[in-house]
VOVO-609307 format. One record per atom (N, C-alpha, C): x, y, z. Coordinates in steps of 0.02 Angstrom, whole numbers, plus 50000, padded with zeros to 5 digits. Example, Ala and Ser with C-alpha at 12.3 -4.5 7.8 and 13.67 -1.06 7.14 Angstrom:
506604971650390
506154977550390
506604983550390
506424988850354
506844994750357
506455000250394
This chain:
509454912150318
509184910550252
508824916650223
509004918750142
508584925050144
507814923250125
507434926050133
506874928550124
506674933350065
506084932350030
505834932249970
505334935649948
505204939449931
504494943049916
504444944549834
503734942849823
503694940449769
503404947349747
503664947649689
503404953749653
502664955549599
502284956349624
501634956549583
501274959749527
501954965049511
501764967649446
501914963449389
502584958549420
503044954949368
502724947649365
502674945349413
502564938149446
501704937349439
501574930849421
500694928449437
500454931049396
500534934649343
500054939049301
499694934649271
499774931349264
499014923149272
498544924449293
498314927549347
497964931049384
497804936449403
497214939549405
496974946849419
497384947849477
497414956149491
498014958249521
497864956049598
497334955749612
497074955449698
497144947349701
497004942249651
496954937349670
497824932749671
498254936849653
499054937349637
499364936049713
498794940749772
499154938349822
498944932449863
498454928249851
498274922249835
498714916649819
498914918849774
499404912749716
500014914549748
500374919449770
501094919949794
501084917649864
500724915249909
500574914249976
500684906549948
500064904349891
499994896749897
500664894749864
501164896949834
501894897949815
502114895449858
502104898449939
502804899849987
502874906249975
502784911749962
503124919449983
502724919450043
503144921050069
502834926250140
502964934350161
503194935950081
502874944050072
502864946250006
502614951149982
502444951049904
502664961649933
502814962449828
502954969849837
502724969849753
502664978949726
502364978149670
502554985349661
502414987549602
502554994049567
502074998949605
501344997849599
500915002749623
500265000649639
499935000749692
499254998849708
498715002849693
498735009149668
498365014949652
497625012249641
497735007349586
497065005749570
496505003649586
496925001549652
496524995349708
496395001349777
495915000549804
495535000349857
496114998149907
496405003249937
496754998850012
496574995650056
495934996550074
495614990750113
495644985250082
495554984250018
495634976649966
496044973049992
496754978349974
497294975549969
497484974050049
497394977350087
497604975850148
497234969350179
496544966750152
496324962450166
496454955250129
496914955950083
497204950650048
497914947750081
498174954150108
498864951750144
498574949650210
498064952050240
497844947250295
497744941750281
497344937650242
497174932850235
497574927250206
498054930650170
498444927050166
499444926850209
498794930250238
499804928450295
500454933650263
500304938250245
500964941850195
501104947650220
501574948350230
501994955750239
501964958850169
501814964750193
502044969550131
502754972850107
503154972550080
503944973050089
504024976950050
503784980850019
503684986749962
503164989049920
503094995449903
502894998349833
503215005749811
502795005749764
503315014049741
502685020749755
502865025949770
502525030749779
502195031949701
501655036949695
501415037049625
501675041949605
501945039649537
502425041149468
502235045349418
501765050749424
501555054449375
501065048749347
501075051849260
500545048049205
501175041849162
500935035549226
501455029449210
501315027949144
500585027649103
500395026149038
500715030848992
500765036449016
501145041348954
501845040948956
502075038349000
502675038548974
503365039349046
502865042849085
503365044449157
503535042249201
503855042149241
504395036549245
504675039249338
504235044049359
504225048249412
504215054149392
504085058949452
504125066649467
504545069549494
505015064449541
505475070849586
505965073349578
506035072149490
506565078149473
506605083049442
505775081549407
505575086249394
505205094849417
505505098649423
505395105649455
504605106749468
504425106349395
503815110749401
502975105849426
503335099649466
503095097249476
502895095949581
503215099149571
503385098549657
502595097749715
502235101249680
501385101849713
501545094049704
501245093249666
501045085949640
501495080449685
501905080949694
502445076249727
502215075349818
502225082249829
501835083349893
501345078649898
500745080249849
500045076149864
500115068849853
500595068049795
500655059349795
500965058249883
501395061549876
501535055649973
500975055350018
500675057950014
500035058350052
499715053650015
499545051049953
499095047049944
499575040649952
500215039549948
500525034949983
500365032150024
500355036050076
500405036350143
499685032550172
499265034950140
498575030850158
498475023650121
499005021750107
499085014050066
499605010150117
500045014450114
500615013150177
500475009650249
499845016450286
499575014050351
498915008350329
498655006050260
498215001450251
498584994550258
499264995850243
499544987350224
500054988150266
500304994450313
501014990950349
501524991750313
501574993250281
502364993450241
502844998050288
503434996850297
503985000350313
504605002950248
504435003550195
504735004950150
504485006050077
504545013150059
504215017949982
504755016949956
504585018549890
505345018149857
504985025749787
505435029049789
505195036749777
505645036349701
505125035649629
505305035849551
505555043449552
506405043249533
506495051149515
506225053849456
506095051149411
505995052949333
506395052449265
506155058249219
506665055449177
506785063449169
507465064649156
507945069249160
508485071449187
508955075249171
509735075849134
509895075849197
510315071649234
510615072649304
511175078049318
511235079349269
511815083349267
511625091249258
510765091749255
510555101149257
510385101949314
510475107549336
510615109649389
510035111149435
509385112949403
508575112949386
508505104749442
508645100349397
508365094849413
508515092649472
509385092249482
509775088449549
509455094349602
509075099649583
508865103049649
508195100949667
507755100149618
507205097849628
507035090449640
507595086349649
507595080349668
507805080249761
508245084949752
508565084949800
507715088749843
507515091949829
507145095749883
506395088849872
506515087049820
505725078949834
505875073849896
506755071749870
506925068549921
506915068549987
507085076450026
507005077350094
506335078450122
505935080650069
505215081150093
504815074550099
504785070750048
504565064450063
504835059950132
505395060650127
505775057250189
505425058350246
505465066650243
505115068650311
504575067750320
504145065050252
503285066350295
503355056550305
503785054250280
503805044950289
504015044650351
504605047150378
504715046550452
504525048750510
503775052650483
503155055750560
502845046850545
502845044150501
502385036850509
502905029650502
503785030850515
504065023450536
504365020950474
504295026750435
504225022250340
505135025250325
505275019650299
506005022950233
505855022850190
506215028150156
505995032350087
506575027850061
506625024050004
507175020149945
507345023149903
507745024649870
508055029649817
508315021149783
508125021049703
508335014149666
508815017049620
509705015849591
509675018549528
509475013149487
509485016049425
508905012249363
509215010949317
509685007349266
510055006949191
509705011249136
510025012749112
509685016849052
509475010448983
509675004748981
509574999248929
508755000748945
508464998048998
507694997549031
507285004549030
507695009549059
507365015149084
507725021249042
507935022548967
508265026548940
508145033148978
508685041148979
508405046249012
508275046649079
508175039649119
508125039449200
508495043749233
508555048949279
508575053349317
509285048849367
509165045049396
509435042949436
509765034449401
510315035149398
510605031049343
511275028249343
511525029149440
512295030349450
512175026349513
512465023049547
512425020049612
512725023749659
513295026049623
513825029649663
513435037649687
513015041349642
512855045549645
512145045849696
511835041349701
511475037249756
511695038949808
512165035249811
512395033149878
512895041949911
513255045249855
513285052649895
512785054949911
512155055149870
511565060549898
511495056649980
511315051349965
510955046450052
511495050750096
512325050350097
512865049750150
512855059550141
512465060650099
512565070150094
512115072950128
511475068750129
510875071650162
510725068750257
511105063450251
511125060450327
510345058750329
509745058150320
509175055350374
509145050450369
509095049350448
508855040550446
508545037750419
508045039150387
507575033850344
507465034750259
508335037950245
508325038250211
508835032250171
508645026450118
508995021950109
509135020850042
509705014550005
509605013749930
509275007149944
508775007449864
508745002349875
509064996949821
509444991749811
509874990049790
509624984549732
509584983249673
509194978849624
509894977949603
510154967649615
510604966449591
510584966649491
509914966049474
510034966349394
510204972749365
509934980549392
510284986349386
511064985149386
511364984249462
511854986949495
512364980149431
512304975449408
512604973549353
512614975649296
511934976549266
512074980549184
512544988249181
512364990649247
512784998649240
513504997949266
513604992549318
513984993049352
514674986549368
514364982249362
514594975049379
514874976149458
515344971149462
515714970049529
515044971049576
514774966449573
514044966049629
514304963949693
514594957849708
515024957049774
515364960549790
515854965049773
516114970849808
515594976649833
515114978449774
514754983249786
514234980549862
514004976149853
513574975149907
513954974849981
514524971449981
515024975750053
514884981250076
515104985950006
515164992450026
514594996450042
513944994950007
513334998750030
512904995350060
513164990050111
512674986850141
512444991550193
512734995250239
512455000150273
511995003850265
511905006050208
511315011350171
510995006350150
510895002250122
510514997850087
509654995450125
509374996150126
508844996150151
508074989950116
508264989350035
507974984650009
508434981749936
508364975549932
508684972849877
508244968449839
508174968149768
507934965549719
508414961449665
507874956149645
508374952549599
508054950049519
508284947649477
508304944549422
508874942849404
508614938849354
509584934449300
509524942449263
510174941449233
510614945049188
510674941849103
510714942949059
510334949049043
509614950949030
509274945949029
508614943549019
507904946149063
508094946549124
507814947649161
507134942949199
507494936749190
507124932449205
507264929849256
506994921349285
507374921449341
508014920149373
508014917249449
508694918349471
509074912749449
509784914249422
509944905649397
509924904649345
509564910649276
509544908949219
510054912049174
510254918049213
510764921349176
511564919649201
512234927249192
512474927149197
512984925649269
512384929249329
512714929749364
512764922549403
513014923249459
512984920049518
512464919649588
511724919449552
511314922749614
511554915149681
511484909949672
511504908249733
512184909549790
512564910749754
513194915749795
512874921749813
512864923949764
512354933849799
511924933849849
511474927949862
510954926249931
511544925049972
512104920749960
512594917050020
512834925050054
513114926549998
513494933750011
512754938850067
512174940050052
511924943350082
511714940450160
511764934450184
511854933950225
512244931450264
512824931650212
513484934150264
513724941250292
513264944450245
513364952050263
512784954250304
512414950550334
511884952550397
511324954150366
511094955550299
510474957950270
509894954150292
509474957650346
508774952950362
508344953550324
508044961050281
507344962550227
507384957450197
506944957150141
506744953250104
507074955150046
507134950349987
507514950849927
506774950049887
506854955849833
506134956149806
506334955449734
505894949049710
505824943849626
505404949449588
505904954649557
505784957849497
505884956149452
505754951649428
505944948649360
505184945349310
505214944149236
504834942849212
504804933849222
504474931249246
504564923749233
504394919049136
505074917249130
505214913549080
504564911949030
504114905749073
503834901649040
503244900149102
502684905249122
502414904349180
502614905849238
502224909049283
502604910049348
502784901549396
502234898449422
502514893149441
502744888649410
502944887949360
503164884349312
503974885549336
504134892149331
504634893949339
504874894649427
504774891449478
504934893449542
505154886649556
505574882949532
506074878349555
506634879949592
506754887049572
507404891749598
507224894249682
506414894149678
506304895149742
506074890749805
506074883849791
505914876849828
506304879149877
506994877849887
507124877849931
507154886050010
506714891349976
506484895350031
505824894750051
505354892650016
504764893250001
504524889050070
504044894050070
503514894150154
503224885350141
503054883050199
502734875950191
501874876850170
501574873350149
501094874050129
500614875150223
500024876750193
499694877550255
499164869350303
């Protein structure tokens, strides 16, 4: 049966961000993931997933100036110091909550200059390496340009050469079925093929981005399909909820943790 982690940038916003992992516990998640904890105190946060019983199943390394406009650093060149010191401040969020998986924002720019695919390419192996002295996979996401216009990383296919070009182990995609449809479609084939690399998967309906079940696709096949294809992680609810967050988790009754 897959497993669920509720997303806290998107999900609960009913609630202040610390008290979010509160409300996704008294849900049924039994792990929550989120854009960025920066703001919060890791001891906070790490003392919220204690208390409430939660695995941590993701976040993203820090993204440059997210309010102005950026969207990551690691493709950008002249940024490379900076990229360095964010994994390190990662990293002390990382060993606060346990996570086994970063997911590293390339930015926004031309995939195709030559500048950039080098300076991504040299963020990528460095981060990797300082994640795998501490147990961690580094996620590489691609992104649609409808959501993320200019995104750096914007190709699945092109993903998935860098991961099979660079070989490290902890180096993975991580796979968001509402991306891998707007750019791409054929989601059941695709998830065959990169289940090997695949390391985390995310969901929402199509086109909306709401929840599972409301759009186009077929999510309760796409769960069948992922564990027919062996996927144990967690499937992480990126999506905006409709009309309230619990309002909207009928779609999730039947995974949802028993009450305590």
């Amino acid at each position: 049966m897959p497993r669920f982690a509720a997303n806290l940038s998107m999900m609960f916003t009913e609630w202040a961000f610390l008290d979010r992992f509160d409300a996704a516990a008294e849900a049924g998640f039994t792990a929550v993931e989120y854009l960025f904890p920066y703001e919060h105190a890791p001891e906070a946060i790490a003392e919220r997933l204690a208390r409430n019983g939660l695995t941590q199943a993701l976040f993203n390394l820090p993204p440059g100036d997210w309010a102005a406009g950026e969207r990551g650093i690691a493709a950008l060149p002249e940024r490379f110091a900076e990229l360095e010191a964010s994994v390190e401040t990662a990293l002390v969020y990382a060993q606060a909550t346990q996570v086994k998986r970063l997911h590293l924002m390339a930015g926004l720019a031309d995939r195709q200059a030559p500048e950039a695919r080098a300076a991504y390419r040299r963020a990528v192996v460095h981060a990797a390496g300082r994640l795998a002295e501490h147990g961690i996979d580094l996620l590489l996401e691609p992104i649609n340009g409808r959501n993320m216009p200019g995104y750096f990383l914007n190709d699945f296919n092109a993903a998935a050469e860098l991961i099979a070009e660079l070989a490290l182990p902890n180096l993975k995609l991580q796979f968001d079925l509402y991306h891998r449809q707007i750019m791409h479609g054929d989601v059941t084939v695709a998830l065959e093929r990169l289940m090997p690399i695949t390391g985390h998967v995310q969901i929402a309906s199509v086109p909306q981005r709401h929840e599972p079940g409301s759009g186009e696709m077929n999510d309760a096949f796409l769960f069948e399909q992922l564990d027919r294809l062996g996927y144990e992680g967690f499937i992480g609810c990126e999506y905006n909820p409709r009309a309230g967050t619990v309002a909207g988790l009928g779609w999730f009754a039947p995974y949802a943790r028993s009450s305590k």
